[in-house]
N, C-alpha and C positions, 0 to 999 in steps of 0.2 A: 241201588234204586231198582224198584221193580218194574217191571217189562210192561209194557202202554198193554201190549197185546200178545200172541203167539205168532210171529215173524215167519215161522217153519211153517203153519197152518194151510190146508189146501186151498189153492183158489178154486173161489164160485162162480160162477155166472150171474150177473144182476142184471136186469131189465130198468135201464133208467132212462129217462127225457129230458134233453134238453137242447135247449134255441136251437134252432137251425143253422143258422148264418154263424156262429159260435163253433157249431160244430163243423162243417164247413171251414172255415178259417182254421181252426186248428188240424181239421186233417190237410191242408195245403201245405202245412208249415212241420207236416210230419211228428206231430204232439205226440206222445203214447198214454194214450186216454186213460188206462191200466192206471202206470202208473204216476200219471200226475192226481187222475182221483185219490188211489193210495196216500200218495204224500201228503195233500190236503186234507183226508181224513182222518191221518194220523196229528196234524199238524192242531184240528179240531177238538181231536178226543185230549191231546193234551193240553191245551187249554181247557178245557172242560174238569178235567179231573184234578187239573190245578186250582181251579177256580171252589170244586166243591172241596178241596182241602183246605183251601182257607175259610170256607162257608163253614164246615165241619168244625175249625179248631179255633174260629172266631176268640172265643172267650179266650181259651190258654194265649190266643199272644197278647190280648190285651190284655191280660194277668201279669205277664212276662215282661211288657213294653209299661207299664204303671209302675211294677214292681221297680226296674232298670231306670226309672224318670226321678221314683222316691228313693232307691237308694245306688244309683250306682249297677253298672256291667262289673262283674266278676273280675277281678284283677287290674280294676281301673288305678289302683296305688301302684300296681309294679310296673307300669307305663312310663317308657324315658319319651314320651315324643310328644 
């Protein structure tokens, strides 16, 4: 499977905003803001790019899933179960 992103890639610096009292509480509780945004951004982009893969190949799987409905998955006869 291919890579969400480049993992080795330098970190940046970004200027972001958010809640006070949010931030605040998680720096009491020792968060590492780094990378908890990391994780939830990666946790986003994949969803996201799963989402446009199925938007992308819409048709081939209901081509696939129509096909498998009128006649049968591949090897459904040499099935013992």
């Amino acid at each position: 499977m291919a890579e969400l992103y480049d993992e080795g890639a330098p970190k940046k610096a970004a200027n972001l905003s958010i809640n006070s009292d949010l931030l605040r509480k998680t720096r009491e509780l020792n968060i590492n803001l780094s990378a908890t945004l990391e994780r939830a951004l990666r946790e986003e982009l994949s969803k996201r790019e799963a989402d446009q893969w199925a938007d992308k190949n819409r048709t081939a799987i209901k081509s696939y899933n129509d096909f498998v409905e009128q006649h049968g998955c591949f090897g459904d006869e040499f099935r013992e179960y």
